[in-house]
C-alpha positions in Angstrom: -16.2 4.4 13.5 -15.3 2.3 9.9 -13.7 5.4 8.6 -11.4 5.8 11.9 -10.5 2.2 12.2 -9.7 2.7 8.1 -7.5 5.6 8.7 -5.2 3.3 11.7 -4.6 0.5 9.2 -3.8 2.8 6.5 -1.7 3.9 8.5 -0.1 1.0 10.3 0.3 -0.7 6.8 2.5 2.5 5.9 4.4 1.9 8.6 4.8 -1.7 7.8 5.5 -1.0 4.4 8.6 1.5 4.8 10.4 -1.1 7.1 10.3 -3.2 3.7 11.3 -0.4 1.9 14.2 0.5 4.6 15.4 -3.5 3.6 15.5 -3.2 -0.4 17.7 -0.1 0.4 19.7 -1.8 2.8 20.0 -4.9 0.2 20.9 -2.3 -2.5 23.6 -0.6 -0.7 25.0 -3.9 0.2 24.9 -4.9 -3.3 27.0 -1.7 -4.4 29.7 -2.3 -1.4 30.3 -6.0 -3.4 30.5 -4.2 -6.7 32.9 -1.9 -5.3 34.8 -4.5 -3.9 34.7 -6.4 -6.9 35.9 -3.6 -9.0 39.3 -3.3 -6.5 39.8 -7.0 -7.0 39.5 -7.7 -11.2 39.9 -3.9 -12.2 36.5 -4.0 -13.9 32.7 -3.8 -13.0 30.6 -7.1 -12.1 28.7 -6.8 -15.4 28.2 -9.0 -18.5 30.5 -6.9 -21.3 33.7 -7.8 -18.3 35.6 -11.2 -19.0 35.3 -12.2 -15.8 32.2 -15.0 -14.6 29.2 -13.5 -13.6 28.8 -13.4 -9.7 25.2 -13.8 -9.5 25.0 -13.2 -5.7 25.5 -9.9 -6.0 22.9 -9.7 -8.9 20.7 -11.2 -6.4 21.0 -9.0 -3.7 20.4 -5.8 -6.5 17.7 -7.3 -7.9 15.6 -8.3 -4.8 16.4 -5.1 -3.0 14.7 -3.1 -6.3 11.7 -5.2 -6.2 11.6 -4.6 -2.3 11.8 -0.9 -3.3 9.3 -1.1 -6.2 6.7 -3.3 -3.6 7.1 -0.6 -1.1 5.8 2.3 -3.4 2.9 -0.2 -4.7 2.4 -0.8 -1.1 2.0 2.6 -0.1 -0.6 3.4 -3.1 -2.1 0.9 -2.5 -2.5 2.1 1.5 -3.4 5.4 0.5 -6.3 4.6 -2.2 -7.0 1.3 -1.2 -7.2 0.0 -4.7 -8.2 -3.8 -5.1 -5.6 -4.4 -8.0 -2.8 -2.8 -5.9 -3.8 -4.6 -2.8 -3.8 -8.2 -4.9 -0.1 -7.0 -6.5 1.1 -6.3 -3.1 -0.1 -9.0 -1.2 0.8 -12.0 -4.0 4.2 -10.3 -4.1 4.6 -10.8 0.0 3.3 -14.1 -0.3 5.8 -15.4 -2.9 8.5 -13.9 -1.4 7.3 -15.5 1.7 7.3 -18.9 0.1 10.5 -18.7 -1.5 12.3 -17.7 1.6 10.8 -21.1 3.5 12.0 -22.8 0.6 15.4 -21.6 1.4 15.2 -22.0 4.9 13.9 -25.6 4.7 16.3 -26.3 2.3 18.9 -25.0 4.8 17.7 -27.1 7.7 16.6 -30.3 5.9 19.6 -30.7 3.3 23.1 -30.6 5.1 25.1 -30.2 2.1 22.8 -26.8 1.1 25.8 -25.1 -0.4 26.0 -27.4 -3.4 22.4 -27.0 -4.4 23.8 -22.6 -5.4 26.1 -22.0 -8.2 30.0 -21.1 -7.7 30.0 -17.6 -6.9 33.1 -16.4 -8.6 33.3 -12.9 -6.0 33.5 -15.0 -3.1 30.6 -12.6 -1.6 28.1 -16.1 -1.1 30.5 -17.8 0.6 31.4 -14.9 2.9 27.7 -14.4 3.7 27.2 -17.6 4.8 30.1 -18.1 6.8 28.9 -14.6 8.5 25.2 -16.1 8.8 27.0 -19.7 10.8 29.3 -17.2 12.9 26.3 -15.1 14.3 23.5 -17.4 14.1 21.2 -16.7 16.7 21.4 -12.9 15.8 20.7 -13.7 12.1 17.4 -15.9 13.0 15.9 -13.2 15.0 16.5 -11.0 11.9 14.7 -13.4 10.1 12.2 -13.9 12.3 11.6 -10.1 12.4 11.4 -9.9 8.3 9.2 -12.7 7.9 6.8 -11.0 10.8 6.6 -7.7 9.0 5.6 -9.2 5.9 2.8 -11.9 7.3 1.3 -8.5 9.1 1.4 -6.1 5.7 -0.6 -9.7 4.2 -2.9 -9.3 6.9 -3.5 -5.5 6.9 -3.3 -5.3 3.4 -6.4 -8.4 3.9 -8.0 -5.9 6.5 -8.1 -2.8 4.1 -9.5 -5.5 0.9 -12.2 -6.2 3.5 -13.0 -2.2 4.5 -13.1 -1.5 1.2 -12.5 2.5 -0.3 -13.6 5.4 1.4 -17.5 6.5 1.0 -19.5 9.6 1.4 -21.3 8.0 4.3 -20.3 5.0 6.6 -23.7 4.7 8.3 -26.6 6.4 9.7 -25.3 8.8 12.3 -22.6 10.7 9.8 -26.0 12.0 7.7 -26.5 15.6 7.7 -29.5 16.8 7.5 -28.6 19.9 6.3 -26.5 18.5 3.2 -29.8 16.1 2.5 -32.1 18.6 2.4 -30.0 20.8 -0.4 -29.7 17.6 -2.2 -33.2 17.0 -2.1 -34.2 20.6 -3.1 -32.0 20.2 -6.4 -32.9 17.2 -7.4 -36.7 17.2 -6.5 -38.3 20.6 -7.5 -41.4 21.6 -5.5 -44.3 21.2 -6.7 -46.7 24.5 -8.2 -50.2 24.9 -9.6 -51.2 26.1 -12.7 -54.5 28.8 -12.7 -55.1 32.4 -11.9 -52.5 34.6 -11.2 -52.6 36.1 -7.5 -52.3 39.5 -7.2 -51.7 41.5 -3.7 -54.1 42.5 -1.7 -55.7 45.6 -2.1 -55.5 48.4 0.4 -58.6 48.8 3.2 -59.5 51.9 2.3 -60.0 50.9 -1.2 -61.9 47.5 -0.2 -64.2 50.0 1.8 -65.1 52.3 -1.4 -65.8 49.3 -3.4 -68.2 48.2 -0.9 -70.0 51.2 -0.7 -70.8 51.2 -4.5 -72.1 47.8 -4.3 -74.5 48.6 -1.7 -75.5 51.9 -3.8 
């Protein structure tokens, strides 16, 4: 019963984990549509060697969606072997993105001039975004409603599978085989043997009879 619940929160926690993994690459490909565009508007690539500021919204985006990517293939290790040190990586990643992105979002509700506290994005990509995020609201919050869901249930999960623990040879009483004990008690424990007189085989009758015969002579 352990092992099968095991196996459906490996399993779910996969499945968690790849809609993650599905986000860094949609952040990634983002971030390479506003280095493209940035390259038709100054001629040159968004890096540091160009003369151009940096735009650090799109480094943003590229960044985040790698570590998205990156967590997603700790995430699924850590699924599949159930390793404590992957599990605490994972988890105290979610959990810090978590917090940073109610940061944002409380700074975005609470503050109403939210725009100052970011630096001048010189690509114009930040100021696009957010004008796209105020257009389409209500559409944007259930996105973020959604992301913020799949994390908080990889946390828990991930907190399920910690509490499991790994796989073990036997997860209680009723998976023992008595056939597989009893070999492994044979090799381990030899049976026990006497030391005296060697046993031969018994003689034949008619040669028990002649013996017999002599001794009564």
């Amino acid at each position: 019963m352990v092992r099968m619940v095991r196996s459906c929160l490996q399993s779910m926690l996969k499945l968690v984990n790849s809609l993650l993994g599905m986000l860094g690459v949609a952040m990634i490909l983002y971030a390479v549509w506003l280095i493209r565009q940035w390259q038709e508007q100054t001629g040159s690539l968004p890096f540091p060697v160009s003369d151009h500021p940096v735009p650090w919204f799109i480094y943003a985006f590229l960044c985040l969606g790698a570590l998205l990517c990156l967590v997603t293939c700790a995430g699924h290790i850590a699924a599949e072997t159930i390793n404590a040190c992957c599990l605490y990586f994972y988890m105290g990643f979610i959990v810090l993105l978590i917090m940073i992105e109610a940061g944002v979002v409380a700074d975005t509700y609470l503050n109403p001039d939210w725009k100052q506290d970011f630096p001048d994005d010189p690509s114009g990509a930040f100021y696009r975004f957010s004008k796209f995020v105020e257009s389409n609201f209500k559409i944007c919050r259930w996105i973020g409603l959604s992301i913020v869901s799949v994390q908080a249930a990889s946390v828990l999960l991930a907190m399920l599978l910690k509490a499991l623990g790994p796989h073990q040879r036997y997860d209680s009483d009723d998976e023992y085989d008595v056939s597989t004990v009893a070999l492994l008690r044979d090799a381990r424990q030899p049976r026990p043997y006497v030391v005296g007189e060697p046993i031969y085989g018994a003689k034949p009758d008619s040669w028990t009879v002649r013996i017999n015969e002599r001794a009564s002579r």
